[in-house]
C-alpha positions as a printed Julia matrix, in Angstrom:
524×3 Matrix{Float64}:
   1.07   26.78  -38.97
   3.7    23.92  -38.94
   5.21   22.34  -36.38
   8.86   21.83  -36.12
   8.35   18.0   -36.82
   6.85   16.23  -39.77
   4.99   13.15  -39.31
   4.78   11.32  -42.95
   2.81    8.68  -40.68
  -0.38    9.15  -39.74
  -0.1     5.33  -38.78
   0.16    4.33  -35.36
   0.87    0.53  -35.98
   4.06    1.62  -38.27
   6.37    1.03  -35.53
   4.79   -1.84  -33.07
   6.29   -4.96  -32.91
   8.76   -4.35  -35.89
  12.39   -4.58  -36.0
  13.29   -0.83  -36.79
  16.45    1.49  -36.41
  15.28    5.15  -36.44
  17.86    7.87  -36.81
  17.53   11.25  -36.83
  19.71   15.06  -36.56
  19.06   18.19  -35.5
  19.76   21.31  -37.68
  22.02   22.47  -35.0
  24.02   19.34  -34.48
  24.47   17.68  -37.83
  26.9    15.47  -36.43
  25.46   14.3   -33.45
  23.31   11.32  -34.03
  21.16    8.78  -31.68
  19.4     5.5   -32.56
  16.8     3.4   -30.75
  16.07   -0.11  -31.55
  12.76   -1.43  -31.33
  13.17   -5.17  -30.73
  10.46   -7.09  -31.52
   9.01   -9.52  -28.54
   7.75  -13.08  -28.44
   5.8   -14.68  -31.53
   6.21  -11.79  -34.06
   4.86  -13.92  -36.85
   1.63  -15.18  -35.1
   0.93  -11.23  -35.84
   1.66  -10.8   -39.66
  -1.96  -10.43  -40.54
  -2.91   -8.61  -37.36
  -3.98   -5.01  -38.32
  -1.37   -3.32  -36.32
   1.6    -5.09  -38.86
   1.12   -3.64  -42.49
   3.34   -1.88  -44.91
   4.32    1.87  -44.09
   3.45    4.48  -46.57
   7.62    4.44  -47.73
   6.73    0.76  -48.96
   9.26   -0.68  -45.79
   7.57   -4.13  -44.75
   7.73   -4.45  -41.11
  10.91   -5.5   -39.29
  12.77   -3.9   -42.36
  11.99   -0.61  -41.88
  14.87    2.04  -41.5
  13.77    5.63  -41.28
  15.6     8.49  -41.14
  14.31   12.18  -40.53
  15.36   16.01  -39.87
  14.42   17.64  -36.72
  11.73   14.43  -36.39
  10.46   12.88  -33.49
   9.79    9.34  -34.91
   7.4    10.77  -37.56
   4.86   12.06  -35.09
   3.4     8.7   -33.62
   2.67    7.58  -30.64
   5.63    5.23  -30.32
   6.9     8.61  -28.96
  11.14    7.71  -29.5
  11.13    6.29  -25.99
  15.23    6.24  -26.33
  15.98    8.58  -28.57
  18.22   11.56  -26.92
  17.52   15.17  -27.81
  20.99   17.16  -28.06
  19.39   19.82  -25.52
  17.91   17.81  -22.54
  20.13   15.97  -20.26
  19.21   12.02  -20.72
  22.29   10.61  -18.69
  21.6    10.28  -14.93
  23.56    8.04  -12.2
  21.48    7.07   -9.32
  22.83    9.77   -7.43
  21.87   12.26   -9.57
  18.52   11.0   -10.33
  16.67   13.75   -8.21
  13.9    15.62   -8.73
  15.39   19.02   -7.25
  11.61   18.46   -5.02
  13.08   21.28   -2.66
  11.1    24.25   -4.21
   8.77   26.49   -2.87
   5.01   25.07   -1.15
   2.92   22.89   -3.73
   0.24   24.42   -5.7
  -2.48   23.48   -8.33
  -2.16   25.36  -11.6
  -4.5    27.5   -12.47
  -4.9    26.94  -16.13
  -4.34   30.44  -16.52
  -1.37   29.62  -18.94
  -2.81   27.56  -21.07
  -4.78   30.16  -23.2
  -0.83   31.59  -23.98
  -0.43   28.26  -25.92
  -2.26   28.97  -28.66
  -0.04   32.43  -29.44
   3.0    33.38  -31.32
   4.56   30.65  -32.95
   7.76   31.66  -32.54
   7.67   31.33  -29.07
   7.11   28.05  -28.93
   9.69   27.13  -31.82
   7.1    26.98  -34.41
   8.14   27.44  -37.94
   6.21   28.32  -40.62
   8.6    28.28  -43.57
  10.89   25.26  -42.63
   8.84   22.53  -41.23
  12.39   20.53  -40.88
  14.1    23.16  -38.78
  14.42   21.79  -35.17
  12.65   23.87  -32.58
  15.46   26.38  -30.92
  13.11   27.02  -27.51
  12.52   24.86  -24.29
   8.6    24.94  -24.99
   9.91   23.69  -28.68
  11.96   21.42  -27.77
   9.56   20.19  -25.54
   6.72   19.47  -27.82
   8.79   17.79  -30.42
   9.15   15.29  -27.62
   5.38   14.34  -28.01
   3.34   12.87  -30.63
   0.86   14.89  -33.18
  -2.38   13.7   -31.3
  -0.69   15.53  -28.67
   0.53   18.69  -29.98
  -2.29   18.91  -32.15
  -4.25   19.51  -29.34
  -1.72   21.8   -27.32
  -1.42   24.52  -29.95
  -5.14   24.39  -31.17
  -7.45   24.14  -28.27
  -6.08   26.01  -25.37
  -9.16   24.62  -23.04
  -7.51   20.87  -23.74
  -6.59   18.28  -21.34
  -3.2    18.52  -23.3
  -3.1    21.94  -23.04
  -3.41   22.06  -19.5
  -1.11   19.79  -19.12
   1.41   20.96  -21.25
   1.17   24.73  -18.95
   1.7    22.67  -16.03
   4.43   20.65  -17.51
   6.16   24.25  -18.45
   5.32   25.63  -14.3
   7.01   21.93  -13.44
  10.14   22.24  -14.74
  10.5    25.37  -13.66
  10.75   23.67   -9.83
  12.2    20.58  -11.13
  15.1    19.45  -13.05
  13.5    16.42  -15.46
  16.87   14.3   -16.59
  15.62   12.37  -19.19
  12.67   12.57  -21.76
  11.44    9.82  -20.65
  10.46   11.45  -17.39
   9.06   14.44  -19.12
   6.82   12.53  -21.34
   5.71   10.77  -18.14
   5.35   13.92  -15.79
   3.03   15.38  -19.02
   1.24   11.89  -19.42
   0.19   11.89  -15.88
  -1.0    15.49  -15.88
  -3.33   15.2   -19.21
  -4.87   12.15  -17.33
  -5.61   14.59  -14.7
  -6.96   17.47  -16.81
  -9.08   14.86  -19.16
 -11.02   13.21  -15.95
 -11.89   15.82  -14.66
  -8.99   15.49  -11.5
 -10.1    18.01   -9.19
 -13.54   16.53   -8.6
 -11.65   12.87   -8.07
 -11.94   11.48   -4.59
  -8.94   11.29   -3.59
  -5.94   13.25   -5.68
  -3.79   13.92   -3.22
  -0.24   14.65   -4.57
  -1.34   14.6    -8.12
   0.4    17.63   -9.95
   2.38   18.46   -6.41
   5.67   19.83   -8.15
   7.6    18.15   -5.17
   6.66   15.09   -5.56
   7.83   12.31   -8.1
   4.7    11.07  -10.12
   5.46    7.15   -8.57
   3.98    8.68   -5.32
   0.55   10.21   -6.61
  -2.32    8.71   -5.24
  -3.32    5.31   -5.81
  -5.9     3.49   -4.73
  -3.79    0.64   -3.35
  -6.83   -0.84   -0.79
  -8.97   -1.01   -3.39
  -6.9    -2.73   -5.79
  -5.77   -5.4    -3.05
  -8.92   -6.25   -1.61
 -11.6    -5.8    -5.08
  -9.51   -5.35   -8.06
  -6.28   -6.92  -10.0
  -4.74   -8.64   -6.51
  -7.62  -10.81   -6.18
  -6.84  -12.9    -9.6
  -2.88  -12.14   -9.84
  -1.68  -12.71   -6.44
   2.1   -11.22   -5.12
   1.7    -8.14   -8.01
   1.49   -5.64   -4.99
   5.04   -7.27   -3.31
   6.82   -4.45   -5.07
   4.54   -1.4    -4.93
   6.19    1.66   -2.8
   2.8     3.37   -0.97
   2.74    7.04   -0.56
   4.59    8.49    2.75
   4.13   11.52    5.0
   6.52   13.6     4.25
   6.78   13.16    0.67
  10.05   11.22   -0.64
  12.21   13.27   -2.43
  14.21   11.18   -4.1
  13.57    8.7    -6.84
  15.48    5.34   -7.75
  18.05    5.0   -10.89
  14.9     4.26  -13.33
  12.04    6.65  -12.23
   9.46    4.43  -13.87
   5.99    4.24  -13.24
   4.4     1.12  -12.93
   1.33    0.81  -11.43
  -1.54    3.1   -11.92
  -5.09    2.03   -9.94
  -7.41    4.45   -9.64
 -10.3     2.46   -8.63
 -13.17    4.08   -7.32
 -12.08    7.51   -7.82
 -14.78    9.73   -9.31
 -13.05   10.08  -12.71
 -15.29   11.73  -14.84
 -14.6    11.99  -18.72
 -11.93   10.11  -20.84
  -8.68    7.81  -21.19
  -6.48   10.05  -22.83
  -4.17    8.87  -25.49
  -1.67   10.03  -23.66
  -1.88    7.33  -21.14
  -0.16    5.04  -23.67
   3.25    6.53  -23.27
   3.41    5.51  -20.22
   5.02    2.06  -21.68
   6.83    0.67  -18.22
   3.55    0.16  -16.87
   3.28   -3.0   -15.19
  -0.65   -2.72  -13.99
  -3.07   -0.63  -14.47
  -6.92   -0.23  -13.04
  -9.97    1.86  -13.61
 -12.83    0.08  -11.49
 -15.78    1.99  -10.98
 -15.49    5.14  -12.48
 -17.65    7.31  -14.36
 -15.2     6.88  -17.89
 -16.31    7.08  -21.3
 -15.18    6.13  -24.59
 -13.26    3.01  -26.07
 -10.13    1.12  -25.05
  -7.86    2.69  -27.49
  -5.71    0.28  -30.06
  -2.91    2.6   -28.54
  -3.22   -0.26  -25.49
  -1.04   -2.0   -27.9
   2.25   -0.42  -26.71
   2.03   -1.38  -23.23
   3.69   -4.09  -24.11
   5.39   -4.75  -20.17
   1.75   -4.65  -19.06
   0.31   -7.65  -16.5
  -2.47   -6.6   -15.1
  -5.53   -5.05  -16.43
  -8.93   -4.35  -15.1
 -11.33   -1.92  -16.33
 -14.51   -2.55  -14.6
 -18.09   -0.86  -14.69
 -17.23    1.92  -17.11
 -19.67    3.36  -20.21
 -16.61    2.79  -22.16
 -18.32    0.72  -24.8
 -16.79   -0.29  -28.13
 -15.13   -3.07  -29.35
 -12.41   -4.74  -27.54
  -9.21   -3.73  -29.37
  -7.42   -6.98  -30.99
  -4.47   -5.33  -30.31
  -4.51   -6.37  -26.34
  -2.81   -9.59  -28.59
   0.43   -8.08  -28.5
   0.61   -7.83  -24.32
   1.93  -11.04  -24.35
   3.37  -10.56  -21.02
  -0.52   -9.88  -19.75
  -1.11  -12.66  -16.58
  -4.75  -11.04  -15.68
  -7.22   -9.14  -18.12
 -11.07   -7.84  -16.73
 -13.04   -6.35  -18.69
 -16.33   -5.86  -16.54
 -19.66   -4.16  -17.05
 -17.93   -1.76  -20.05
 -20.96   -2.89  -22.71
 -18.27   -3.84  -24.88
 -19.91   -4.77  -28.44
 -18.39   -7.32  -31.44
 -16.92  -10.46  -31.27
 -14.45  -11.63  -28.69
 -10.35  -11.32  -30.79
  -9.21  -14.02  -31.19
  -5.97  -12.29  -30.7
  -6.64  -12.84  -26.98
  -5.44  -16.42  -28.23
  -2.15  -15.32  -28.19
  -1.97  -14.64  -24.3
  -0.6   -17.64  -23.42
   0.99  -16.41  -20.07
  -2.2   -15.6   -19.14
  -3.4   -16.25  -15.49
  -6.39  -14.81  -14.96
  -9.27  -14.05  -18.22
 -12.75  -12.73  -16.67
 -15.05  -10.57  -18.92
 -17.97  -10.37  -17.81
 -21.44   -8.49  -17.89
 -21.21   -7.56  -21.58
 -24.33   -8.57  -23.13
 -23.48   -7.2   -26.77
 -20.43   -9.07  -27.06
 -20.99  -12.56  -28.64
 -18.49  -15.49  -30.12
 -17.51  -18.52  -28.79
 -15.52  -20.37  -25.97
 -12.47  -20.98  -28.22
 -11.26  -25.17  -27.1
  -7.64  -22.8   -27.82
  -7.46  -21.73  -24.17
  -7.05  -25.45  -23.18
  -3.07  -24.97  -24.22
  -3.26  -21.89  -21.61
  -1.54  -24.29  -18.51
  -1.31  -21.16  -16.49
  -4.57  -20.15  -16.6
  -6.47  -19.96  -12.85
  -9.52  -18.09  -13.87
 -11.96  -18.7   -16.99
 -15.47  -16.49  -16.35
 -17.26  -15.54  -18.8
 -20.31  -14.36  -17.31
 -23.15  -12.88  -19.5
 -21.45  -12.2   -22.62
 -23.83  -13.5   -24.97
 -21.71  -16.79  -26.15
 -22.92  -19.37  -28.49
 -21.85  -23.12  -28.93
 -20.94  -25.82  -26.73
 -18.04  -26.05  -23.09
 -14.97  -27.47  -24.88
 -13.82  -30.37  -23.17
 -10.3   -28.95  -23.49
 -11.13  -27.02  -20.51
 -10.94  -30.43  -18.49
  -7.27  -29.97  -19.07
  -6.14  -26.92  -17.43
  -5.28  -28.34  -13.94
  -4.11  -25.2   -13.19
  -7.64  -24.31  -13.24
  -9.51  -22.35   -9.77
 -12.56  -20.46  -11.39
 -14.72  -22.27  -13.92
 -17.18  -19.66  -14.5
 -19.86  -19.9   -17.87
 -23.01  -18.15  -16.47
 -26.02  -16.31  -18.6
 -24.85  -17.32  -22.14
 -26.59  -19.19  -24.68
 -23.96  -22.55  -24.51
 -25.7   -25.69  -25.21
 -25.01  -29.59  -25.23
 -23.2   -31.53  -22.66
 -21.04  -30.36  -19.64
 -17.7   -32.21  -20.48
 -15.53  -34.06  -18.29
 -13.73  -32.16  -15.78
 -12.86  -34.44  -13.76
  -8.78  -33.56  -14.41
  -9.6   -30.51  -12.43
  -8.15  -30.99   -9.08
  -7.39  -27.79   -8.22
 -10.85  -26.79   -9.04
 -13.12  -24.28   -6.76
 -16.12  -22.95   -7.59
 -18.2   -24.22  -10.9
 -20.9   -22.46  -12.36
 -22.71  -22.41  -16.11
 -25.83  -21.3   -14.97
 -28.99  -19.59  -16.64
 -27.77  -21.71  -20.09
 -29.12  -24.13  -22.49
 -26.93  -26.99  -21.16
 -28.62  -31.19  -21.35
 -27.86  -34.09  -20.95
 -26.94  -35.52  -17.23
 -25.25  -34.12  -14.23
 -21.84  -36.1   -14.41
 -21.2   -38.38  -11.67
 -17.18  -37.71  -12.62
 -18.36  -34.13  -11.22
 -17.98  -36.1    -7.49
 -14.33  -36.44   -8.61
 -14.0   -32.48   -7.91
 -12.95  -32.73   -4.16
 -11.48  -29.45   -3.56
 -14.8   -27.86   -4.71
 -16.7   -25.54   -2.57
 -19.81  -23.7    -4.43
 -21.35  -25.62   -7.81
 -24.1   -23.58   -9.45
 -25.74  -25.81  -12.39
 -29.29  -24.26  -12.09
 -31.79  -22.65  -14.75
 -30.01  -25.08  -17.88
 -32.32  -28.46  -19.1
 -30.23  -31.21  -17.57
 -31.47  -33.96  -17.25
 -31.34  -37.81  -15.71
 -30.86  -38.51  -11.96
 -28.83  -36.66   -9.17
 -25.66  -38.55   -9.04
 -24.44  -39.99   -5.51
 -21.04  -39.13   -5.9
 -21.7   -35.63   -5.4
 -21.81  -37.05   -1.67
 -17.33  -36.92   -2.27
 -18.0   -32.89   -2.24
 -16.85  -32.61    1.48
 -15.0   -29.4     0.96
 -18.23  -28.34   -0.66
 -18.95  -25.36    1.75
 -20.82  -22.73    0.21
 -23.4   -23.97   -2.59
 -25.06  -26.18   -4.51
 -27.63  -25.47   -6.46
 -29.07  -27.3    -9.32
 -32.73  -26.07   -9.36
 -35.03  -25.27  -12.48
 -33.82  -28.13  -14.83
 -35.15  -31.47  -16.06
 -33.78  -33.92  -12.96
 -36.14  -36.61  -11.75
 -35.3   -39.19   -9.05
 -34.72  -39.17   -5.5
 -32.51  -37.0    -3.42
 -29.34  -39.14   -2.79
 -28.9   -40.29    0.89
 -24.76  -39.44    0.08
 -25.49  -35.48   -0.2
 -26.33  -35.85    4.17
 -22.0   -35.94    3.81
 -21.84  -32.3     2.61
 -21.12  -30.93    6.44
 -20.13  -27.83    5.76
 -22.88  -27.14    3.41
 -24.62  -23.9     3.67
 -27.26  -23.88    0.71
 -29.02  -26.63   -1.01
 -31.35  -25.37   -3.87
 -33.22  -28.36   -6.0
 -36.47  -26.79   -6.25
 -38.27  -26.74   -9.87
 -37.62  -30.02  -10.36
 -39.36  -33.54  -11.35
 -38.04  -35.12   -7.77
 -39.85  -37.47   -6.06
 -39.53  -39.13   -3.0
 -38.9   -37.72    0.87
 -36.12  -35.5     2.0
 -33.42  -37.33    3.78
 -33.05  -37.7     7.03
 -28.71  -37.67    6.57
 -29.52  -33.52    5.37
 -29.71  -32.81    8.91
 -26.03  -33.92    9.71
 -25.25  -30.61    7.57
 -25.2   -28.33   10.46
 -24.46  -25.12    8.68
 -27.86  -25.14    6.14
């Protein structure tokens, strides 16, 4: 059996972040030709030796490459010809023609019944098995040469897929609804296989999900979720532009139709990513909190190159975190939480340096070090690392980010001295504990006036309890410093903390009586 595309390239990478002109011609309209350019974003050499930049199997180096095929869809990959324009599906819409057709007949879950039928004649769904370079004559053809080979692969060969099913519902879909461009297709079939491969119909909430009437913008999200727990609280004003779901269903959809934020937080999805989410390149955020998700991050993450927000939290998903999350250089907030992620942490995270927002945390098999590189991240509001198994010492470089909000270091293995942070104005909550950390608290610590919680305990510092902690007035949640090596008294100054509602300094080699100025903090 042969599809009606080749794909020379088995190679994802072959594409990314190279300057490339593909061409290509159908057998039935020799004449008729369409090119995409792929224009390579910010920094393109910082990525030369990165694995997803290495010579195609033609011998073309990247951002030389010029590739031209016969009834091809971009040699199979995953880059999926985002604006290349088959001669037999309409791809030119005004905004008043960029409809749906959502009139049809009452909503309806497939049945799956169809999908069996895929794996029939192959001349019903513009297979050839003679000329591999004939374009596919039927819709279902025509269709499928719109998708890459893990796709197809997939639809032809295992009817009970999640690409499968998708693909039969795709074929019910446009039967209600007229799809302009192939964009939209690939994103209506995108949607749907993420549906089939998580196991949809046992999700929480799914309402509108595969509803032929309405656009795919408007399936459920978990939009309270994401607000109050998820990407909103680390990259603030994301949600200004997000369109909720409405009773009745829109029915139209603006000029571009993209879709841009997925959260499904908290939803009961049971199973896997599929690659398939990856060609849904416009998105702008994307969350899967608390789910029940297995597998990897795929290196296919890579092509979500408009992507901002990203939080995959307390997932099996395991694996190594891909270095290509490097190339989302337009990323302001990344979480990786709970996922038992294993390796080293990339360094191609380096490369981030719009970054806002960095917290990966409660990944015990990871281990590296805290690179003194993100102290040229000026944007940067949010550092935690938070038991991830990291060696070495706290850069001082961190005392430079006065952008800096979060300062969070907790259950590693960091030892020597905590540096001076005392450039951190703008700084709210401190903690590095349950480390190996020495030396003295540092009085320039007192500097940190805007603080509110500072948790220093379970490390092997040392020396006296500095006064100037007493400066802490905003200091309203925390302080704890218990389980090290302090010895002294309590300082008098520390009665200033008003707003002070926990005090922990047991474990300690303190001497001396508790003062009297601790009972002026009326909320302990």
């Amino acid at each position: 059996m042969v599809v009606a595309y080749n794909n020379n390239n088995n190679e994802m990478e072959r594409l990314v972040r190279s300057k490339c002109t593909v061409s290509f011609e159908t057998s039935s309209q020799q004449h008729s030709k369409a090119s995409t350019t792929t224009q390579a974003t910010n920094d393109d050499d910082a990525y030369t030796n990165n694995s997803m930049m290495h010579m195609d199997e033609s011998g073309a180096t990247p951002g030389t490459c010029a590739t031209t095929t016969t009834g091809d869809i971009v040699s199979g990959s995953l880059v999926a010809a985002e604006h290349i324009h088959h001669s037999n599906i309409a791809t030119t819409t005004t905004e008043e023609e960029c409809t749906d057709d959502l009139t049809a007949e009452p909503p309806r879950k497939p049945d799956n019944k169809d999908a069996a039928g895929l794996h029939g004649s192959q001349e019903a769904y513009g297979i050839s098995s003679s000329s591999p370079s004939e374009a596919p004559t039927s819709l279902e053809g025509r269709i499928l040469s719109l998708f890459p080979k893990e796709s197809v692969e997939p639809i032809l060969e295992e009817p009970d897929s999640a690409q499968a099913k998708a693909f039969a519902w795709l074929l019910e879909d446009m039967n209600h609804n007229h799809l302009p461009t192939e964009d939209r297709i690939r994103q209506r079939f995108a949607l749907a296989t993420l549906y089939f491969s998580s196991s949809g119909d046992l999700w929480t909430s799914n309402q509108y999900w595969l509803d032929h009437r309405v656009h795919g913008r408007d399936w459920y999200n978990n939009r309270d979720f994401a607000a109050k727990n998820s990407i909103s609280t680390i990259y603030p004003g994301f949600l200004k532009e997000f369109h909720p779901p409405t009773d009745p269903p829109p029915t139209r959809c603006n000029a571009e139709s993209k879709y841009l934020n997925l959260w499904l937080d908290q939803n009961n999805l049971v199973g896997s990513l599929p690659l398939e989410l990856y060609l849904l390149t416009p998105l702008v955020t994307m969350s899967f909190g608390y789910n029940k998700l297995q597998g990897s991050i795929a290196s296919h993450v890579g092509y979500l190159t408009s992507l901002e927000g990203l939080s995959v939290k307390r997932n099996t998903n395991g694996g190594k975190i891909p270095t290509e999350l490097g190339l989302l250089t337009n990323l302001r907030a990344l979480m990786l939480a709970g996922n038992d992620h294993e390796g080293t942490l990339p360094t191609e995270l380096l490369q981030l340096t719009n970054m806002m927002t960095l917290l990966i945390m409660n990944n015990p098999r990871l281990h590296g070090t805290v690179s003194s590189e993100l102290g040229l991240f000026q944007r940067l509001r949010w550092i935690v690392f938070d038991n991830c198994n990291l060696t070495g010492t706290i850069p001082q470089e961190l005392g430079q980010i006065e952008s800096l909000e979060w300062l969070v270091l907790v259950s590693n293995k960091l030892t020597g001295t905590i540096p001076p942070l005392d450039h951190l104005s703008n700084l709210l909550f401190l903690s590095a504990w349950s480390n190996y950390l020495t030396g003295s608290v540092p009085s320039n610590l007192g500097d940190l006036t805007s603080l509110t919680a500072m948790k220093l305990e379970n490390n092997q510092l040392s020396g006296y309890l500095p006064s100037e902690l007493g400066q802490l007035t905003d200091l309203n949640l925390t302080l704890e410093l218990q389980n090290n090596l302090l010895s002294g008294t309590i300082p008098t100054e520390l009665g200033l903390l008003r707003a002070l509602k926990e005090v922990s300094l047991h474990g300690m080699n303190l001497t001396g009586s508790i003062p009297s100025e601790l009972g002026l903090a009326t909320s302990l």
